[in-house]
Residue frames as qw, qx, qy, qz and C-alpha x, y, z in Angstrom:
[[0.291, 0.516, -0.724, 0.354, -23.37, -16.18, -32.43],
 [0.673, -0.239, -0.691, 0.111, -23.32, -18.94, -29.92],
 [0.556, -0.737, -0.101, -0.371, -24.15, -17.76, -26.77],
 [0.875, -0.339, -0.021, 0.345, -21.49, -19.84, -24.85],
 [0.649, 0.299, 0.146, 0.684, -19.09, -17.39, -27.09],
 [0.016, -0.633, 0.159, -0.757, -20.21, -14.17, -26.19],
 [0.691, -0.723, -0.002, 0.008, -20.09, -15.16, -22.35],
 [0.822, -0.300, 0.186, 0.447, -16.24, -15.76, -22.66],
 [0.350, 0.753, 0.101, 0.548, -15.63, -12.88, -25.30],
 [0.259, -0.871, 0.233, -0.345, -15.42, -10.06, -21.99],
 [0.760, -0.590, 0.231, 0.146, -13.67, -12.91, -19.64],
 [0.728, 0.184, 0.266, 0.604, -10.60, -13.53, -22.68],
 [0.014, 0.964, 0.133, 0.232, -11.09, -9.72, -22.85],
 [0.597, -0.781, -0.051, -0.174, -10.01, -9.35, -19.48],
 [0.921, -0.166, 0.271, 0.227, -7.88, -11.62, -19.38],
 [0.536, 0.562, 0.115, 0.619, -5.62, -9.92, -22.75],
 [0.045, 0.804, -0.169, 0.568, -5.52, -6.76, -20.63],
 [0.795, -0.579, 0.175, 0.041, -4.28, -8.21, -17.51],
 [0.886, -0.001, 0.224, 0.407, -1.51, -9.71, -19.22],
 [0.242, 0.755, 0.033, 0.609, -0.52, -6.77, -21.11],
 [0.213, -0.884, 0.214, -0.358, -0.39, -4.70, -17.96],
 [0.834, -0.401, 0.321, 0.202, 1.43, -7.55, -15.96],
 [0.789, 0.299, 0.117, 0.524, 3.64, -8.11, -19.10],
 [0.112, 0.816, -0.129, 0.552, 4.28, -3.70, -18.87],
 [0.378, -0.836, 0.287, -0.276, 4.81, -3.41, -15.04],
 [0.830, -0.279, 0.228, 0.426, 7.64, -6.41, -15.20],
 [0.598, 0.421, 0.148, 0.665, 9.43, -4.77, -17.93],
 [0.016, 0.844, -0.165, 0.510, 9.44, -1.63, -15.72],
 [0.713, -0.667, 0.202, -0.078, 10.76, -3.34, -12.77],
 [0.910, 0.057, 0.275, 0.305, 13.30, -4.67, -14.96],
 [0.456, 0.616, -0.016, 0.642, 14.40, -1.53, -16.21],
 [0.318, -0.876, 0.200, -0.303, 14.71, 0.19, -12.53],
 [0.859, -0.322, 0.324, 0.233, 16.58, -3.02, -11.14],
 [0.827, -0.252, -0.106, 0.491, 18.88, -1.87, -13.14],
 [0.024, 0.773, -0.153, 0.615, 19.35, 1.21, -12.34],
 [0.514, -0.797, 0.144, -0.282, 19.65, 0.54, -8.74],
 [0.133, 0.713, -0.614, 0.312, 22.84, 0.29, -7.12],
 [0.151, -0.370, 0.863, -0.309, 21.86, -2.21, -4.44],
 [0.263, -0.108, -0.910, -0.302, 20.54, -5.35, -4.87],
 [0.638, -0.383, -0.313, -0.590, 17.28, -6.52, -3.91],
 [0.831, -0.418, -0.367, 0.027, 18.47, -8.96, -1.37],
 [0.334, 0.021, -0.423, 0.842, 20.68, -6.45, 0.29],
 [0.201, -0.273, 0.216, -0.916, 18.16, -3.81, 0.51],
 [0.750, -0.488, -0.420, -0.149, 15.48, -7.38, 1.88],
 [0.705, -0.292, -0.599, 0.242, 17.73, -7.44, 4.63],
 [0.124, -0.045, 0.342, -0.930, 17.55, -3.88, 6.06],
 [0.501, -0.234, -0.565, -0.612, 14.47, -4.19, 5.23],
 [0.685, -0.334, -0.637, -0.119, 13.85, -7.20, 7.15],
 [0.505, -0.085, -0.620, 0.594, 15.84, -5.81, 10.10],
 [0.237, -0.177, 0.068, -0.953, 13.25, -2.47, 10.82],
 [0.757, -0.080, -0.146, -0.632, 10.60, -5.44, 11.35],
 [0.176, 0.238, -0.944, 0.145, 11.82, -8.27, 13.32],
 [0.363, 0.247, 0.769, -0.465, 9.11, -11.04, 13.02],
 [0.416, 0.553, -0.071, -0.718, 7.87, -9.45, 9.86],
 [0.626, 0.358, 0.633, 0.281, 7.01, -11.66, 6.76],
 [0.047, -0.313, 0.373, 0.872, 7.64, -10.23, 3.71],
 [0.534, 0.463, 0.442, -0.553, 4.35, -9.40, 1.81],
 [0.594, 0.765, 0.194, 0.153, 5.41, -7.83, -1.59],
 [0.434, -0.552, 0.237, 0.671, 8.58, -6.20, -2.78],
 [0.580, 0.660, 0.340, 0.336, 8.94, -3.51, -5.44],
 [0.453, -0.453, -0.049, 0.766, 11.11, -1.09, -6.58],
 [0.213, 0.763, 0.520, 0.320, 9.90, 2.04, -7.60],
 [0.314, 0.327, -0.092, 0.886, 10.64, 5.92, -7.98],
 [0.297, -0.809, -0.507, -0.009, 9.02, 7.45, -4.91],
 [0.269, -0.903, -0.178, 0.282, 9.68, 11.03, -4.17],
 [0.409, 0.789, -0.457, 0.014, 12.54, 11.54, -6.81],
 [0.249, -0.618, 0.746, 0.022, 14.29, 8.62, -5.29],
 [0.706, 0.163, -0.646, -0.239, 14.69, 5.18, -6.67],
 [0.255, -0.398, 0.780, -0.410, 13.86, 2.60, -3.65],
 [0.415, -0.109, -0.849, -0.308, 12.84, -0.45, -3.15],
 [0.567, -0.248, 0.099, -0.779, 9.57, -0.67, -1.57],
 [0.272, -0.068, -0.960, -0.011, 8.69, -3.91, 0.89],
 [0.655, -0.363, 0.024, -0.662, 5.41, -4.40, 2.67],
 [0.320, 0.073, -0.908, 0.260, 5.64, -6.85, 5.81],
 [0.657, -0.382, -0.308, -0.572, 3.06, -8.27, 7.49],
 [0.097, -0.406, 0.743, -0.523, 3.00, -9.60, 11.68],
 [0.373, -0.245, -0.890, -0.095, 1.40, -12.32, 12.82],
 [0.132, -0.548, -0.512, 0.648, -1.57, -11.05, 14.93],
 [0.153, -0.478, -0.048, 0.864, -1.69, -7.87, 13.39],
 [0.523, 0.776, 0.334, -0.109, -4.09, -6.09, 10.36],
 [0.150, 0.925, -0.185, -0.296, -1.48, -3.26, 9.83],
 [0.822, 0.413, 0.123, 0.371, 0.88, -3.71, 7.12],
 [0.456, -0.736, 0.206, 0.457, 4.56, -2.05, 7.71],
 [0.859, 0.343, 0.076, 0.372, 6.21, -0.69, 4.95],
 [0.398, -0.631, 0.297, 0.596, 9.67, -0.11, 4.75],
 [0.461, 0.881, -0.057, 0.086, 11.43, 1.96, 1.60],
 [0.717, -0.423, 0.257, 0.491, 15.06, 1.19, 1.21],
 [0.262, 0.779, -0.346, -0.452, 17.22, 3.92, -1.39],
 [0.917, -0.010, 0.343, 0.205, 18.07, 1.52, -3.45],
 [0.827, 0.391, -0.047, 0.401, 21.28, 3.38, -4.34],
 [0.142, -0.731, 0.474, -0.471, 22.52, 4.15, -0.97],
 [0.692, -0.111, -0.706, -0.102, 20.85, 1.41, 0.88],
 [0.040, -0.072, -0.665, 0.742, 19.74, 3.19, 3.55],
 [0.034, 0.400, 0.899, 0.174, 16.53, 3.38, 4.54],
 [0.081, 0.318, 0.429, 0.842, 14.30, 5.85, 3.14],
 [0.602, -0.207, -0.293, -0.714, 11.05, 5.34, 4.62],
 [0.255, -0.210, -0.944, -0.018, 8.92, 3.34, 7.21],
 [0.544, -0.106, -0.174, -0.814, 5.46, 3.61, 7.39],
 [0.179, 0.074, 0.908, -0.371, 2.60, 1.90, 9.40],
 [0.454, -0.122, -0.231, -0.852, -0.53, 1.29, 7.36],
 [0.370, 0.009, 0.847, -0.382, -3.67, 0.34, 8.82],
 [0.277, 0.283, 0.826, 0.400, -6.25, -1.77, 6.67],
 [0.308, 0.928, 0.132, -0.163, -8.70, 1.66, 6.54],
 [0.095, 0.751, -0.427, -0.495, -5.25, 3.35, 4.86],
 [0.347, -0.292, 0.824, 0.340, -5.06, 0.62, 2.60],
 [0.223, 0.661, 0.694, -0.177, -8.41, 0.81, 1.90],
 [0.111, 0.794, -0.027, -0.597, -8.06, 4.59, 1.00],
 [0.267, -0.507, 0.718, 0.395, -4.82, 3.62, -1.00],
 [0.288, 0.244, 0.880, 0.287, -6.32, 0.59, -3.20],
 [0.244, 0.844, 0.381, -0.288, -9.17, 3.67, -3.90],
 [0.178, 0.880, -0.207, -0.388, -7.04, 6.15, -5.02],
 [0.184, -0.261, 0.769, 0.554, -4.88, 3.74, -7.14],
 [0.477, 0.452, 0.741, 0.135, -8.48, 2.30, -8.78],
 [0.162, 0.895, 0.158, -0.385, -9.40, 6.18, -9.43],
 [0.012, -0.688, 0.441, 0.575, -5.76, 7.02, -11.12],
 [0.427, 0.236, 0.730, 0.479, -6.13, 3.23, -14.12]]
């Protein structure tokens, strides 16, 4: 076999399981959204209002502690630490806010590599 072929065999590999998992974890965000009672851009703007100044990083909504919430990470100008708020996302109150710094994120991005 050409040589040029098995170098791109593992990257098209890769590449097939990315997609897959990207193609799985929208269809699960698509099946909690609806389930949840309040929208996404109601529960951005608590959100946004626990972090004034805050950029929004990432937003997902996911089942944390037996609740369904949506989960934002905001980032400050200046700042390493990443701020996330948890909004119920079928109360729309807010659930959860959390300061992580870039060692807990560090930890975090470990223990998610450990659990694929």
């Amino acid at each position: 076999m050409n040589k040029k072929y098995l170098t791109f065999l593992p990257v098209l590999a890769l590449a097939c399981a990315t997609t897959l998992h990207a193609a799985d974890e929208a269809a699960e965000q698509a099946k909690l959204t609806k389930k949840a009672k309040i929208t996404e851009a109601d529960a951005r703007v608590t959100a946004s209002a626990k972090v004034p100044g805050g950029k929004v990083q990432s937003v997902e909504i996911e089942e944390e502690n037996g609740k369904l919430v949506w989960s934002y990470d905001f980032t400050k100008a200046k700042s390493k630490n990443i701020t996330e708020v948890q909004i119920d996302a079928m109360t729309g109150k807010v659930a959860a806010v959390e300061i992580e710094t870039p060692k807990d994120i560090a930890k975090e991005d470990m223990e998610d590599a450990a659990h694929k």
